[in-house]
N, C-alpha and C positions, 0 to 999 in steps of 0.2 A: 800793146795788142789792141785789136778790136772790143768796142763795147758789144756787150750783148744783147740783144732786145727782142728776139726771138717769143721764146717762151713769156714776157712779162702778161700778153694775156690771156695765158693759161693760169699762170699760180693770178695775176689779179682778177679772171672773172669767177675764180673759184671762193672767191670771199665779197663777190655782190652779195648787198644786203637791202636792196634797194624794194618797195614796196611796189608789187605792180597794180594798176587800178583794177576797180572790180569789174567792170565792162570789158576788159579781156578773157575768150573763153579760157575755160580749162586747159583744151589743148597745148596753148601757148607757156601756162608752167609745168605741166608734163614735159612738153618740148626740155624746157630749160632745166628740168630734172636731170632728163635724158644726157642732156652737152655735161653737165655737175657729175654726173656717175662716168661718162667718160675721161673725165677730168681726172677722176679718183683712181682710175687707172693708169692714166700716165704717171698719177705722182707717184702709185707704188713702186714704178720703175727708179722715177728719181730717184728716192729714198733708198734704192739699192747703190749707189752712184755717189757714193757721202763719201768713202775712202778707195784713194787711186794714186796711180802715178801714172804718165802717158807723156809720151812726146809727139807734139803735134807739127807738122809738115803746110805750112798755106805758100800758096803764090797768090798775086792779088796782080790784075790787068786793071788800068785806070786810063780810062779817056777824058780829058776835061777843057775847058776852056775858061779860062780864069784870066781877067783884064786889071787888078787889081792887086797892089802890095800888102802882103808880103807872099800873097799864094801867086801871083802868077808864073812864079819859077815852074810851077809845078804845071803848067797849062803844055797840054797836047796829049801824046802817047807812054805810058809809062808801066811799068813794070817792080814789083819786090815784093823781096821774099823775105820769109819769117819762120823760125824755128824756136819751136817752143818744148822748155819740159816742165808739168806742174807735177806736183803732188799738194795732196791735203787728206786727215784724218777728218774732214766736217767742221773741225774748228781752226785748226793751225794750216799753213799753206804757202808755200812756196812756188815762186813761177820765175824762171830762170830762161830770157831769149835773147837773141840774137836779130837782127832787121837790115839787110844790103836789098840793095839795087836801086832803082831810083827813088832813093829815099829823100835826097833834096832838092832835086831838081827835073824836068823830065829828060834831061840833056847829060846830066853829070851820072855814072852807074858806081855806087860806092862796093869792091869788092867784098866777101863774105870774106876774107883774110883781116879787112882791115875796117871792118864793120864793130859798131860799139858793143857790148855787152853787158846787160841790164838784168837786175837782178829785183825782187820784192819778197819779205819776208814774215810773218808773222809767225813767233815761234810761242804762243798765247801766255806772251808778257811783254815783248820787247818788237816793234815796227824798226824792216829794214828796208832801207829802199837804196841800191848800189848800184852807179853805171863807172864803166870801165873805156879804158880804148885800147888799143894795143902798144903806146908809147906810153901810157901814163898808167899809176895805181887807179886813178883816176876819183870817183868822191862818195862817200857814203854817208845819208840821212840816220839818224835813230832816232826812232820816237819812244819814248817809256811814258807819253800820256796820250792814251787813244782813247776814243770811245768808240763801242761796238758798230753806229750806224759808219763812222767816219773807216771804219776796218774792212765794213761792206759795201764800202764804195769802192775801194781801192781795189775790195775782192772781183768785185763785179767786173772792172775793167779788164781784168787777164781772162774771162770766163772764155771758155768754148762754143763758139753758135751751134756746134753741132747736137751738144749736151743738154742747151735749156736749162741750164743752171741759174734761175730766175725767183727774184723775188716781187714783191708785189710794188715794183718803182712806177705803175704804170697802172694805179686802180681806176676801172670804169666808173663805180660812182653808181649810185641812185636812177641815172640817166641811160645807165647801158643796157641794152639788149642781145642776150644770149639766144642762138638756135645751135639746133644740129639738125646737118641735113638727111632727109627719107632715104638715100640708098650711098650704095658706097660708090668711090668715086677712086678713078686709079691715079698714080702718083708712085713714076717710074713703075717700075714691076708688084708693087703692092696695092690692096683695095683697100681703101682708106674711108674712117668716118671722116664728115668733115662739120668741122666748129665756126660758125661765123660769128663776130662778134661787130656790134657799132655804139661807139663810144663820142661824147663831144671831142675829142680828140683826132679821131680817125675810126678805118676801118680794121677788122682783122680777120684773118682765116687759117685755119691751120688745118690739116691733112695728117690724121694719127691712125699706124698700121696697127691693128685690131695682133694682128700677126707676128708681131715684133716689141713687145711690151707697151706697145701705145704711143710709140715714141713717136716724134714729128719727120715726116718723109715729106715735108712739104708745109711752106709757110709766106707768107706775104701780111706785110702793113703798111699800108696807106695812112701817111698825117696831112690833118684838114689844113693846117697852120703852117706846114714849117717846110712844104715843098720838098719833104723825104720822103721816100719809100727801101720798103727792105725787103728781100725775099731770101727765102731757102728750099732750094731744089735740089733733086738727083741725089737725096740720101743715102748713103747705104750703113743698113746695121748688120754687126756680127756677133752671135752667143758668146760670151765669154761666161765662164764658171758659172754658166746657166742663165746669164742674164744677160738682154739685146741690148748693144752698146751703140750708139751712133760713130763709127766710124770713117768715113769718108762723103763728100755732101761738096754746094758749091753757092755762097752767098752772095748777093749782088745787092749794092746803094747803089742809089739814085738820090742827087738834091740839086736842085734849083735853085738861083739866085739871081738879082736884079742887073740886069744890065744884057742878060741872055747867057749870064755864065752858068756854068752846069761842073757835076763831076759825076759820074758812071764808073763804078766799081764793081768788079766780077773778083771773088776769091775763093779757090778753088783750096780745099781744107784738106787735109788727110791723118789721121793716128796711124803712126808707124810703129809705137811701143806701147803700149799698155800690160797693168797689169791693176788688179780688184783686191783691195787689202790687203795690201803689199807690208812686212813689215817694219814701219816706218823707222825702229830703233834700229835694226840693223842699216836700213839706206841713210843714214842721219839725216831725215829728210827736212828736219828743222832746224838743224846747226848752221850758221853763216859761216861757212868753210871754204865759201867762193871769191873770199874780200880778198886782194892785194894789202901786203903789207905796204905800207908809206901813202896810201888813201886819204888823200883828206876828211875829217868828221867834221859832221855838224849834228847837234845833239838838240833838238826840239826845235829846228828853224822855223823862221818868220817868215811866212812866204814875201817875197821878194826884199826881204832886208839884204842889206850890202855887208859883203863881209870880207876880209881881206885872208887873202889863202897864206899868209905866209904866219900869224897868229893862230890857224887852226891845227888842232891837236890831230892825230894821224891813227892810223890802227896798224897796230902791231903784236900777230900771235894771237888771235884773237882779243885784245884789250885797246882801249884808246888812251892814248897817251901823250903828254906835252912834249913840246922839242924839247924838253933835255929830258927827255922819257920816264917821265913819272908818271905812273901808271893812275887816270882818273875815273877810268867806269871799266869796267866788265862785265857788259851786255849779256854774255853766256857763256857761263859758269861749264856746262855741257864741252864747249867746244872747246876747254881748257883740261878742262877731265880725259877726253879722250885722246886729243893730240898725240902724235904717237903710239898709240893703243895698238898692240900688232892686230890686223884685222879690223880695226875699228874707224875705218876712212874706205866707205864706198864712194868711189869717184862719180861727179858726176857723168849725163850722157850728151851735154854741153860742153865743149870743150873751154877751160876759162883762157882769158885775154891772156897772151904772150907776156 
């Protein structure tokens, strides 16, 4: 999935600690009072938004032109889609997708029949990371040593741009300056304050409906450095059990590179299922119940160590086991417990690899 970056300078200008001098009048930390109390409203929204399950809907249009290996496959007009289902309690969290169309090339259109099937899992003890195809069990990661920051990087990557689910990976620093601007300003069908912020990094603005828990109907970030830009337009939120959910919206990158190469990204997002503390013990929404038996394991890999697939141990019935099937770790104890359990296996809303 897409990274998110949206929201990082909202949750990072709201822990500036930077000292401003005294030759600045008043007005100007009133101002930044102002943008801070705005802030404090969107987070109460956030903080509503810590347990869910939803399935998310993107198409993503790509124009590019890329003169260099190993991206130039990907250079011209292209097109793919992506279907996502997460859930998470705040701390545990599962994100289960799928990704066809022109996924490796702009020329070759990989069907959604015969497209991979990827999995990641935190069940808060044991990291699952599992891709699939539709001819193979295909191979599953376990990590049983994580550390919390290395848990929320991986979180981060599946997040939603719609949701702002953002932690502070992008703090302004001593350097940045905070406003909000004197009237509201429209963005799509709502009136919106709007937050500017400028950091030695870049700029940022965001558009929060006063109307709609605060949420962001509107966002843009400019980097001084690195020849990206990000925006998010055309939001739309809906009430759910009382609280405005960002549900449908439409993200666009933009990056620059030397030679006059470029990529332009338009990704047009939608929630087709949601639901707000849903719960999780009935959906097992933590149990690894998606693995194929005969999956290859690898158990706390090295990133790019060589390993040869016909010595690696396999998953079987939820355990991993050596080729003459002696059973060496049992990741989750849960997913042994229930197996078979009449009513105790809500199917996913993914359909798993053939």
């Amino acid at each position: 999935m897409r990274p998110s970056v949206f929201g990082a300078m909202l949750v990072g200008a709201t822990a500036l600690c930077g000292r401003w001098p005294t030759a600045l009048a008043a007005p100007v930390e009133e101002n930044r009072a102002k943008a801070l109390a705005v802030f404090g409203k969107y987070a109460e929204t956030q903080q509503k938004l810590r347990s869910y399950r939803y399935v998310l809907e993107s198409t993503t249009e790509t124009q590019a032109r890329l003169t260099e290996e190993p991206y130039k496959a990907m250079s011209g007009n292209s097109r793919s889609h992506q279907r996502t289902e997460c859930r998470t309690d705040g701390q545990r969290f599962s994100v289960r997708f799928r990704t066809w169309g022109n996924v490796k090339s702009a020329s070759d259109f990989l069907s959604e029949a015969r497209c991979p099937y990827n999995s990641v899992l935190w069940d808060g003890k044991t990291f699952f990371n599992y891709v699939a195809t539709t001819d193979t069990p295909g191979r599953l990661s376990i990590y049983t040593q994580t550390d919390a920051a290395w848990r929320l990087r991986m979180r981060k990557q599946m997040d939603n741009p719609l949701w702002c689910h953002w932690t502070a990976s992008e703090p302004f620093g001593p350097a940045a300056s905070l406003s909000l601007r004197t009237n509201l300003e429209p963005a799509g069908q709502a009136q919106c304050l709007v937050i500017d912020a400028t950091a030695p990094g870049g700029k940022y603005t965001a558009w929060l409906d006063p109307e709609r828990g605060h949420n962001i109907a509107k966002a843009t970030i400019s980097y001084s450095r690195s020849g990206i830009g990000y925006s998010l337009d055309r939001v739309v939120c809906k009430e759910i059990a009382g609280v405005w959910v960002p549900v449908e919206g439409y993200s666009e990158k933009r990056q620059t590179f030397a030679k006059g190469d470029y990529t332009n990204e338009v990704e047009h997002l939608k929630v087709t299922d949601i639901a707000l503390t849903p719960d999780h013990a009935a959906l097992r929404s933590f149990v690894p119940d998606d693995i194929k038996n005969g999956a290859w394991v690898t158990i706390n890999p090295v990133l790019h160590q060589p390993f040869n697939p016909r010595n690696l141990p396999l998953w079987q019935d939820g355990r991993v086991v050596d080729r003459a099937g002696k059973v060496i770790l049992t990741p989750s104890p849960r997913l042994i417990e229930q197996r078979g359990t009449p009513g105790g296996h809500s199917a996913p809303t993914l359909p798993l690899p053939n």
